[in-house]
N, C-alpha and C positions, 0 to 999 in steps of 0.2 A: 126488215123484220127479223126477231129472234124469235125461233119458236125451239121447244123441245117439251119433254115426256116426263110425266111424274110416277109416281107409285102411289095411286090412294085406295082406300079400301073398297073401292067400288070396280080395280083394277088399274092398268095405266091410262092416265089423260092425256091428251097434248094440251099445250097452253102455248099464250104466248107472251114472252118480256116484256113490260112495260115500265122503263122508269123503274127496275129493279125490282119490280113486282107481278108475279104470276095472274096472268086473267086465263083461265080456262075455257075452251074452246065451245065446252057446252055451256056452261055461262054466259060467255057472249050470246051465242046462238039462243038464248032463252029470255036476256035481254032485250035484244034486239030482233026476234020473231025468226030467225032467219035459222035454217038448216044446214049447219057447218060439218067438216071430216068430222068423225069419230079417231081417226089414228093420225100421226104425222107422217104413216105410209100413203093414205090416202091425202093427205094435202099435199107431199109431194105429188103423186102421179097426176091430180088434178087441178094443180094450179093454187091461188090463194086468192084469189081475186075476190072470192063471196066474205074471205077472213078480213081484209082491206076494206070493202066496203063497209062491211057490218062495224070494223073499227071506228070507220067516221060518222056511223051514226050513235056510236056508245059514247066515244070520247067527251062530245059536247057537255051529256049530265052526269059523266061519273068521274071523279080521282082515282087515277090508279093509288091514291097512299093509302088507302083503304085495303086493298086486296091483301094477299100473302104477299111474304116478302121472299125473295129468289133465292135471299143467299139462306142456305144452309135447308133447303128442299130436297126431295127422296127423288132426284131422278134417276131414271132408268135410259135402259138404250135407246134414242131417239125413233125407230120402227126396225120390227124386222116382221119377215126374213128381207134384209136387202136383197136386188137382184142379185146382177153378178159384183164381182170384188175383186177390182184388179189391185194390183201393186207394181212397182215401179223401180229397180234396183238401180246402184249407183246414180242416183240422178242428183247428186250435187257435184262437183265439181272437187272441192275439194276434199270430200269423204272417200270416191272413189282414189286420191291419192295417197290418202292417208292408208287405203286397205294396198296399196301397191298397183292397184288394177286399174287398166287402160280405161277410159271413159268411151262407155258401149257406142258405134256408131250411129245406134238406132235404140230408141228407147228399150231396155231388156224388162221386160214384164213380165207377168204372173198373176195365177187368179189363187183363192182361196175361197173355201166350202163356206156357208153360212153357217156351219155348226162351227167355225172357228169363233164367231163375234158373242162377244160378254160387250156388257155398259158399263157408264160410271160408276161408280165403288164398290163392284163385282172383283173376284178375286183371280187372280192370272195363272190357272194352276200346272206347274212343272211335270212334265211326262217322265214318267221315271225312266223311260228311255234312249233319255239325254241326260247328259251332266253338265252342258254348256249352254245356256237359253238367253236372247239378249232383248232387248226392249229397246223400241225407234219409236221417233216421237213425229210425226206426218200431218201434213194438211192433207184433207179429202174431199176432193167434188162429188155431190151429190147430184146427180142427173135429175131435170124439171121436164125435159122433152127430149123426144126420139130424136136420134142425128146418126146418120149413117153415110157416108160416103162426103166428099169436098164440101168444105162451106169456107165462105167469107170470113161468118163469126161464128166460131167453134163455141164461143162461151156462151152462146145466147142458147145452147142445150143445157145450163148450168141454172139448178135451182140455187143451190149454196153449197157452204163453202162447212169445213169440221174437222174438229180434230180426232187423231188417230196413236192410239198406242199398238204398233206393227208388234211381234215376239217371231223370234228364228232360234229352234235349234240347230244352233253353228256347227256343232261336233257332225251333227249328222250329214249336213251341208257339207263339211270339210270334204268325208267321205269319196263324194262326187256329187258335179253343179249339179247334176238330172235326178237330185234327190231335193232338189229348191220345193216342187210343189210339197212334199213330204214335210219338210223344215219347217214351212209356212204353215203348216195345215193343221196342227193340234187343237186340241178342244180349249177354246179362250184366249188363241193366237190374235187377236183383233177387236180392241176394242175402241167405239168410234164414240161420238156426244161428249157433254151433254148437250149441247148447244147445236143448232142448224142457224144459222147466218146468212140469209139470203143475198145473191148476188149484186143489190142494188145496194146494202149497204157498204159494200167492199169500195170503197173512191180508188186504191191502187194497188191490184194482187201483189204485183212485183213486190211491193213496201215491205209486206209481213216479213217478219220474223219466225222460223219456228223454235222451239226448244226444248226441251229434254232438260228434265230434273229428276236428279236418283237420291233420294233418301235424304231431301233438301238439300240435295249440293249442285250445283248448276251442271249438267252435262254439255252435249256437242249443241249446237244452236248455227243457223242461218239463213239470210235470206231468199225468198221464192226468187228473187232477179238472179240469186248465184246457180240454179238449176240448167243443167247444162239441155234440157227442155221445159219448156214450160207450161202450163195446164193446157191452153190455147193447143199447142205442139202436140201434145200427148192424147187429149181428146181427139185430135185431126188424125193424130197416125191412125190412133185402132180404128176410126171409122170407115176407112178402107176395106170394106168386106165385113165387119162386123158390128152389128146396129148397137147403139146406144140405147137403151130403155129409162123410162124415170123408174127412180128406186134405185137404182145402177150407183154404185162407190168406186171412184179413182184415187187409191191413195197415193199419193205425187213422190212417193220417198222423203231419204231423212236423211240431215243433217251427219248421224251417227248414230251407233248404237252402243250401248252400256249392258254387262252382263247380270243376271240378275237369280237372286239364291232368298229362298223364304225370307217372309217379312221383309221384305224392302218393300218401298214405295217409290213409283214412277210414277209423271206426271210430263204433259203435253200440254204447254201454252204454244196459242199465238197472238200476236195481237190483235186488238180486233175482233175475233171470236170467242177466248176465255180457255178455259184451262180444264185438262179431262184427267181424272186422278185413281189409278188402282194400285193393292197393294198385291203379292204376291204369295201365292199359299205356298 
């Protein structure tokens, strides 16, 4: 399932993809008799199961070529306030060589404030004080169920999967590491959506690609298998002492980062999921 978040005049919807086209979640549920989320905060914490079934009983007499079409629709940030918001540094392999730096023995993490997250074609806005601001292009797990301590299957706390545009000011970062939360934490450092991808359409995390594009020129790009941990890994470590909640965002890290000055435009494909696009004020 693809679901994500619109902007209409009556506020934001959630809907869900179908065959390129938006069915709305109160539509369905007015269809088909049935009482669905109002937000896609609330369909993550509580499952989707009533969204699935209600689907198989619309599908039979409706076309989705009817509805609206996907592309070129007003979404917004798929829900907030997410819970908590980790990040994930050097976790590719070859980026950490690229920066000179040893690849962490243990995943090096970090949270960021909810007021840091803006949505898709929200504007990235530069703190005036920094003068070095860069933009990473990230896949991000979105937590479906509580997981706290050892599991088998670490992913089965995994609603879906999204993309992520991370922002660091570097200069401040340079400073000193123990200014990381600081770097990360600006207002519109984190932007996640449009799209939520649920974990049953992914057939092989490893596969994705992620990438990074500055101002249409291809930036750093590479694959979740070259992560020197991987989603599985990273949800298992934190859960040692600290629970997982649905609503909760693990951004996995990046490939790379590109520096970025007014009027550019970033954007974050992966495959699989689709492509999250802001410009910079």
């Amino acid at each position: 399932m693809r679901y994500a978040t619109v902007s209409t005049d009556r506020g934001p919807e959630p809907v869900v993809i179908l065959d390129d086209r938006l069915l709305s979640l109160e539509r369905l549920g007015r269809d088909t008799g049935r009482r669905l989320p109002g937000s896609l905060l609330s369909l993550v914490v509580d499952g989707d199961d009533e969204v699935r079934a209600a689907l198989a009983t619309w599908r039979p007499g409706n076309d989705p070529a009817g509805l609206p079409p996907a592309d070129g629709a007003a979404y917004t940030v798929p829900f907030r306030p997410p819970g908590k918001i980790w990040g994930i540094g050097l976790n590719y392999r070859d980026h950490a060589h690229d920066l000179d730096e040893e690849v962490p023995p243990a995943p090096a993490s970090f949270m960021k404030p909810a007021s840091s997250v803006i949505g898709p074609g929200d504007v990235i806005p530069l703190p005036p004080v920094s003068q070095r601001v860069t933009a990473e292009a990230e896949l991000a797990v979105v937590f479906g169920r509580r997981a706290r301590e050892a599991s088998e299957h670490p992913l089965d706390a995994v609603f879906g999967y999204t993309t992520v545009l991370d922002m660091t000011a570097e200069d401040i970062l340079r400073v000193n590491p123990r200014f990381l939360t600081r770097a990360k934490s600006f207002d519109g450092f984190f932007s996640f959506g449009p799209v939520v991808v649920t974990a049953d359409e992914i057939d092989d995390l490893n596969s994705l690609t992620v990438r990074l594009e500055h101002n249409g020129r291809p930036g750093p790009a590479d694959r979740v298998a070259n992560m020197t941990y991987g989603p599985a890994e990273l949800i298992a470590f934190h859960a040692r002492g600290m629970t997982w909640e649905p609503g909760d965002l693990l951004s996995t890290g990046t490939p790379g980062a590109v520096p970025i000055r007014p009027g550019d435009e970033v954007v974050c494909r992966i495959d699989g999921i689709g492509e999250l696009r802001n410009r910079v004020a």
